[in-house]
C-alpha positions, 0 to 999 in steps of 0.5 A: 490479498489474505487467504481464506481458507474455509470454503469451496471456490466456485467457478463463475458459471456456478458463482453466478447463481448465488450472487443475489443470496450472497448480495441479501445474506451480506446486507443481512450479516452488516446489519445485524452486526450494526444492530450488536455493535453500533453502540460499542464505545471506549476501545483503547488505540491498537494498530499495525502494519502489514508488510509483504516480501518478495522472495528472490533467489540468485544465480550467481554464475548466469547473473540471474536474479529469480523470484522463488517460488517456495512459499509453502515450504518457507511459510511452514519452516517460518511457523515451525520456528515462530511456534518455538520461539513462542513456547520459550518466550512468556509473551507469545504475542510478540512473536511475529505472523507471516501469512500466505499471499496471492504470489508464490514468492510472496510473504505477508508479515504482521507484528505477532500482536498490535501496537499500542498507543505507547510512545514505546510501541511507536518507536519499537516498529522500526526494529519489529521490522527489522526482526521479521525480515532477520527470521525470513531471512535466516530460513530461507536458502543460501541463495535467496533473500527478502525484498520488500519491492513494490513490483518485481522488474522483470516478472513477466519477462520471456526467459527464466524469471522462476526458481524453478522456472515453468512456461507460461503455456501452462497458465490455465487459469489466467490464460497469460501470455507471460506468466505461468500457473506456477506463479499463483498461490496454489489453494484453491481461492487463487486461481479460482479468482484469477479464473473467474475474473476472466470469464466474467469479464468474458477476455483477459484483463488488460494492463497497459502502462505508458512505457518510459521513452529513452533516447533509444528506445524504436519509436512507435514501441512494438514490443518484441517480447510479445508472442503475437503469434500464439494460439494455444487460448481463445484469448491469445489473439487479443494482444495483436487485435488491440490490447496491447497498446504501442509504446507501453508496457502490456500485461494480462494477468492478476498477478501482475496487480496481485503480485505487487507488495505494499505497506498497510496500516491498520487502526483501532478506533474508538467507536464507529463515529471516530472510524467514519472520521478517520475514514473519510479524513485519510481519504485525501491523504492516501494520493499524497501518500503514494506519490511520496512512497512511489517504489515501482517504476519497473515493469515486465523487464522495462522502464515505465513512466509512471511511479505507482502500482495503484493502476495496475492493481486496479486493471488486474481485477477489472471483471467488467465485462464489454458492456459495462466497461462502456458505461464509465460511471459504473464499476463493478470492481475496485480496488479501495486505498481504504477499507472500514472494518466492522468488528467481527463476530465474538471478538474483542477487536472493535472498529478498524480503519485500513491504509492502504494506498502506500507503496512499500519501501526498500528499507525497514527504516524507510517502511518505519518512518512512513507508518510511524508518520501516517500514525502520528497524523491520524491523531493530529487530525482527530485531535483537532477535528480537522475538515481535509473533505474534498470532492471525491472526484478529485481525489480520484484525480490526485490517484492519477496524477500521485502515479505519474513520473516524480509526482512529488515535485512535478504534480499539483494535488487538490487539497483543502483551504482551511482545514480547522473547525469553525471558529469559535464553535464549543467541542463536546466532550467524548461519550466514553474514553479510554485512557486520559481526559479529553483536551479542554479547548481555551486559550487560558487553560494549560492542558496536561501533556499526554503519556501515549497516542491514544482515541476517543477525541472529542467529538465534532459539532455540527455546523451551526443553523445560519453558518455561511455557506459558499460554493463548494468550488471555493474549499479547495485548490491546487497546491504542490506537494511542499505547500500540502505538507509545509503549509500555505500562507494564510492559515495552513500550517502544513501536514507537518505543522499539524503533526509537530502541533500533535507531539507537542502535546506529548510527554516525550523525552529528548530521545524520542522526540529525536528518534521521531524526527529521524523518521519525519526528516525522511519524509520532509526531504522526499518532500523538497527533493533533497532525496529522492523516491524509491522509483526515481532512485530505482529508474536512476540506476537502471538508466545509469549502469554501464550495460544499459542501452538507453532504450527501455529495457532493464536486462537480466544483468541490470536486474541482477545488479539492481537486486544486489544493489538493493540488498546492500542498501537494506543492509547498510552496506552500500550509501546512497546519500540522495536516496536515505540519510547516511546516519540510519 
C-alpha cells in the first residue's frame, strides 16, 4: 500500500459526504485520460518488481526475535545514502528506491529505474536484489536484519513482538485487541484508513484463519491468548459474542493484512489493447501462482492450516457493513491479484499491467526465479495469442483452493483445454512497434531469432462469422498443478512449453540460457514436489524443533530460532537441499 502524501485524510463521517463527487469526478479524470491516451501506441517493454522487508531486531539474551519499528529513521539514513550514491554515479537510475509501507517495520524496494526487455536486464534482477537488501542491511542496527516474510509469526502475540514494545491498549484507530498503534505507519493516510474501515463497517474487521490441528493441540481450540474479558472499546466484546471463531486463528486489525509483505511485478504495455490482453491472461495465472510461492503458514504465534495471505488481505479491508455483508454478490471492497494502470498525467509511462498475487520468498534467488518466469510467461502468452480465459467464478475458486495446506500437489485448478488461436486463422500485423518485426506465422518461413523481450505482438483475430461454438463448460477442466505447468495430452504443452517455445525464439548464448534454467528449475521442482514451498519448509521447522509441543503454537524461542535459520539460508550459510538447490 504506497504512500500518498499530498492531501488531508478524512475521517468517515466527513469522507462520506464527498463520496458521490469523488465516484463523478473519478468517472471523469478516467475518461479524459482515455479520451488523451487511448490511441498512445509503440511504448518499448520496461518492467519491475517491488519487494517489501520486514525489519526484525534480535534480543539475543531473551531469544526474542522482534519486529523493529524505526521505519522512518531507517528509510531517512536509506535516502541519505541512495542520494550520495547517486551523485557519485553518472546512472543515477540504478541507484535503487525504498519507500514507506503501511507497517512500521516494513520497507518497500524497487529497482532505481525500470528493466528493459534486455536479456541482460533479465538476468541483473537477481543481483539488483541482491544489492538492495546489502544497503538495508548495511544501515540498520547491529541487531536488526531484513526479511523478506510474507507474514511475520507472532505479530500479534501477547507479550513483547516490538522494539521498542507498546501495549495494544493504546490501538486508537484499529481498536485491536492484539496490536498497537505504534504498529501502524504514522502519517496520517494509515490510520486514518484503519479507522475508517472500521467505522464504516460499523465493527472490527474479523479474520478467522483455520487453525492447524496438531496431535496436542485442546480440541475444540479456544484461544487462551484472547483478553476475552477487556472493555476498554465498544468493539472489545465482540471476540466473545461470535467473532472469534474455535479452532482458529482470530485476528482483528488492518495490519494484519497490511502488515503481510509480497513480490509484485509490474509491465509496460505496448498500447492499451495488448495491457487489456495481458490483463485478462494473467488473470488465470495468478491462483497458480500463490500456491506455487506459498510463504506463510504462521500467523499471531500458531500454526495455520492454510499456506496463503490472500484472505487475510481481503478480511483486513472488509468495510461492508452488517447489511451488505448479507448480500453475497456485493462487495464493496476488494483486494485485486491485478491492477491495470492508466498513464498518468504528463508522463512518458505508457500502459501498466501489475502482478500481484505472489507471495514473497525467503531468498533474493527464490524472488528472482519467480519474477523472472512471470516475465518470461507474459511474452510467451502474448507472442503466440494465447486464450487462458475461464470463467471468473472459477478463478475466484482456484484464489481458495491456491490458499489451502500443499495446494500444489494436494489441489486441482480450473484451467483451460486448449489454449492456441483457432487453426488456421491469419494474424494481422501490429498497428505500431517498437524495436523488431513482428513473427511472420507459416511453417516454411524461418523467423529471426530476437535480441530482447519485447511488446507490440501481433494482434488477435477475432473469432471467424460461422466458427463453431460450444458450451462454455466444455473449454475447461480440473487439472493438477503438474499437468497446468508440464502439460497435458493432447495439445497442452504446459506452461513451461510455452515458455521454453518462447526462449527458443531468442538469440541467447549458452550462459544465459543456463542461468535461465537456474530460475525455471526452481520453479519446476516446487512443481513436482522435489522441493518444497516456503510454507511447507517453514511449518516443517516449527513442527520439527526440539522445543515444540505438537499443539500449534510456535513459541518466542521457535520463532527466534526460525529467524536465525531463515537468515542463514538467505545467506548461504545454512543448506536445506528439499528446500533450495544447493548450487545457487
Amino acid at each position: 500500500m504506497g504512500l500518498l502524501s499530498l492531501g488531508t485524510p478524512l475521517a468517515w463521517d466527513d469522507a462520506k459526504r464527498h463520496a458521490d463527487h469523488v465516484r463523478s469526478h473519478g468517472i471523469t479524470q478516467f475518461l479524459n485520460i482515455w479520451d488523451r491516451l487511448k490511441d498512445r501506441c509503440g511504448d518499448e517493454l520496461l518492467w519491475g518488481d517491488e519487494i517489501e522487508y520486514m525489519v526484525v531486531s534480535f534480543d539475543h539474551e531473551s531469544k526474542n526475535a522482534r519486529l523493529s519499528l524505526r521505519q522512518s529513521e531507517i528509510l531517512a539514513k536509506l535516502k541519505a545514502i541512495t542520494n550520495d550514491i547517486a551523485s557519485d554515479r553518472a546512472d543515477s537510475g540504478s541507484v535503487p528506491t525504498f519507500h514507506p509501507e503501511y507497517g512500521r517495520f516494513m520497507l518497500e524496494s524497487t529497482p532505481g529505474s525500470p528493466y528493459t526487455g534486455s536479456l541482460t536486464d533479465l538476468l541483473s534482477v537477481e543481483g539488483d536484489m541482491r544489492y538492495r537488501r546489502r544497503l538495508a542491511r548495511k544501515y540498520l542496527k547491529q541487531d536488526e536484519l531484513p526479511f523478506t516474510l510474507t507474514s511475520y509469526p507472532r505479530l500479534g502475540v501477547s507479550g513483547v513482538f516490538t522494539d521498542p514494545y507498546f501495549d495494544p491498549e493504546n490501538a486508537v484507530s484499529s481498536h485491536s485487541l492484539f496490536l498497537p498503534e505504534e504498529i501502524t505507519n504514522p502519517h496520517a493516510r494509515f490510520p486514518t484508513l484503519t479507522a475508517n474501515i472500521r467505522r464504516r463497517r460499523g465493527s472490527k474487521v474479523v479474520i478467522n484463519l483455520p487453525l492447524f490441528i496438531d496431535k496436542n493441540t485442546p480440541r475444540p481450540f479456544v484461544d487462551p491468548t484472547i483478553p476475552w474479558q477487556r472493555e476498554l472499546y465498544s468493539e472489545d466484546p465482540e471476540a466473545k459474542q461470535g467473532a472469534a471463531l474455535n479452532d482458529h486463528i482470530y485476528m482483528d486489525a488492518m495490519g494484519f493484512g497490511m502488515g503481510c509483505s509480497c513480490l509484485q511485478i509490474t509491465f509496460q504495455s505496448c498500447n492499451v489493447t495488448e495491457a487489456r490482453r495481458l490483463y485478462d491472461a494473467l488473470v488465470p495465472i495468478a491462483p497458480l501462482m500463490l500456491a506455487l510461492t506459498a510463504a506463510s503458514p504462521l500467523w499471531r504465534g500458531y500454526i495455520a492450516d492454510v499456506d496463503c495471505r490472500w484472505d487475510v488481505i481481503s478480511a483486513s479491508v472488509d468495510d461492508r457493513t452488517e447489511e451488505e455483508r448479507g448480500l453475497k454478490n456485493i462487495q464493496s471492497t476488494n483486494w485485486q491479484t491485478l491492477r491495470f494502470k492508466p498513464p498518468p498525467i504528463n508522463s512518458p509511462i505508457g500502459w501498466r499491467v501489475e502482478f500481484r498475487s505472489m507471495e514473497v520468498q525467503i531468498t533474493d534467488f527464490e524472488n528472482a526465479a519467480f519474477s523472472v518466469f512471470v516475465v518470461l510467461l507474459s511474452r510467451a502468452i502474448l507472442s503466440s495469442g494465447l486464450n487462458l480465459y475461464i470463467p471468473i467464478s472459477k478463478v475466484d475458486e482456484n484464489m481458495s483452493r491456491a490458499q489451502k495446506r500443499d495446494a500444489v500437489h494436494s489441489q486441482k485448478f480450473f484451467f483451460r483445454k486448449d489454449v492456441f488461436p483457432p487453426s488456421g486463422s491469419s494474424r494481422s500485423s501490429s498497428a505500431c512497434s517498437s524495436g523488431s518485426s513482428s513473427p511472420v506465422d507459416g511453417p516454411d518461413v524461418v523467423r529471426r531469432k530476437e535480441k530482447k523481450l519485447r511488446n507490440c505482438f501481433p494482434s488477435v483475430p477475432p473469432p471467424e462469422d460461422g466458427h463453431p461454438s460450444r458450451p462454455v463448460e466444455d473449454e475447461y477442466e480440473e487439472m493438477t498443478m503438474e499437468e497446468i505447468m508440464f502439460g497435458k495430452c493432447p495439445g497442452f504443452p504446459g506452461l513451461f512449453g510455452l515458455v521454453y517455445a518462447y526462449l527458443d525464439t531468442l538469440d541467447i548464448t549458452e550462459d544465459e540460457r543456463c542461468k535461465l534454467d537456474e530460475y525455471l528449475d526452481l520453479i519446476k521442482h516446487r512443481t513436482n514436489g522435489s522441493l518444497k514451498t516456503a510454507a511447507t519448509w517453514l511449518r516443517d521447522f516449527v513442527r520439527s524443533h526440539p522445543s515444540y509441543k505438537f499443539d500449534s503454537v510456535v513459541s518466542q524461542e521457535i520463532n527466534y530460532d526460525l529467524m536465525i535459520a531463515v537468515d542463514e539460508l538467505e545467506r548461504g550459510v545454512r543448506k536445506v537441499p528439499d528446500f533450495l538447490p544447493t548450487k545457487i
